[in-house]
N, C-alpha and C positions, 0 to 999 in steps of 0.2 A: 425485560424490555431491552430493545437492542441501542447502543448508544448511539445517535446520530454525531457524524463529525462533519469539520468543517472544512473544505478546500484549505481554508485559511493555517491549519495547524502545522507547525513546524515538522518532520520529521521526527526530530528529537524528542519535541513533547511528545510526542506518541508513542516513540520508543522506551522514553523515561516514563512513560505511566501505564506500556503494556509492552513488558520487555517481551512477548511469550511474541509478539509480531515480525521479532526478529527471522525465526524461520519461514515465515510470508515473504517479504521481502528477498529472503534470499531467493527464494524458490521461484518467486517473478524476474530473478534476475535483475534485482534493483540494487545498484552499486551504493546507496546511499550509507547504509550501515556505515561506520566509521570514515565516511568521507568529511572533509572539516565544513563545506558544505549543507549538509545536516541538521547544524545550528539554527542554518534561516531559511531554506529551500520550504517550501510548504506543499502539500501532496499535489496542488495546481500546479505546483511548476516542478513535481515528479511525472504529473500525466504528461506535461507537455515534453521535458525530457526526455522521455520514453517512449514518445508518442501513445500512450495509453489512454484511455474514455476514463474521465476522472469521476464520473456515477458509476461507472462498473468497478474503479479501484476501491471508491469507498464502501461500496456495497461488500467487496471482499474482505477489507477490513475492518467493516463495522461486523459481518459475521463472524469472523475470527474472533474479535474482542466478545460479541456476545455467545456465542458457544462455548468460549473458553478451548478453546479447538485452533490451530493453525491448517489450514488445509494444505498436501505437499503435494498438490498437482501443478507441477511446471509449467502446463499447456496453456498458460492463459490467454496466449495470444493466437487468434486468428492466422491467417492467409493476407487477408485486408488492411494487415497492420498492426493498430493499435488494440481492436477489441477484443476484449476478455472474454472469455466462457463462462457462460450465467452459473 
């Protein structure tokens, strides 16, 4: 079963409890990794930051955690902006 998360979670807790997400994040081009930011920022106001769809972030991230798998396709963004590629 795949974990559902919550807009609400920190950055950090999520990196401290699936460091393997790390290469996620880089690969979407999300500066947060070792930003001091990190601490409190939470993935709702990484979509907003980034302008990203925050059900398509978590959807990515919830697959990663439950695959056990980080996906290293860059492309996640659209033409349009913000959205991800399903």
């Amino acid at each position: 079963m795949k974990p559902v998360l919550s807009p609400d979670i920190t950055v950090k807790d999520l990196l401290d409890r699936y460091p393997r997400l790390l290469q996620l994040f880089m690969d979407l081009g999300l500066l947060c990794v070792g930003c001091p930011a990190e601490a409190f920022h939470t993935l709702a106001d990484v979509s907003k930051e980034y302008n990203l769809n925050l059900n398509q972030l978590c959807r990515r991230i919830s697959e990663a955690i439950g695959n056990d798998e980080v996906s290293s396709d860059p492309s996640v963004r659209n033409s349009d902006g913000g959205n991800m590629k399903p």
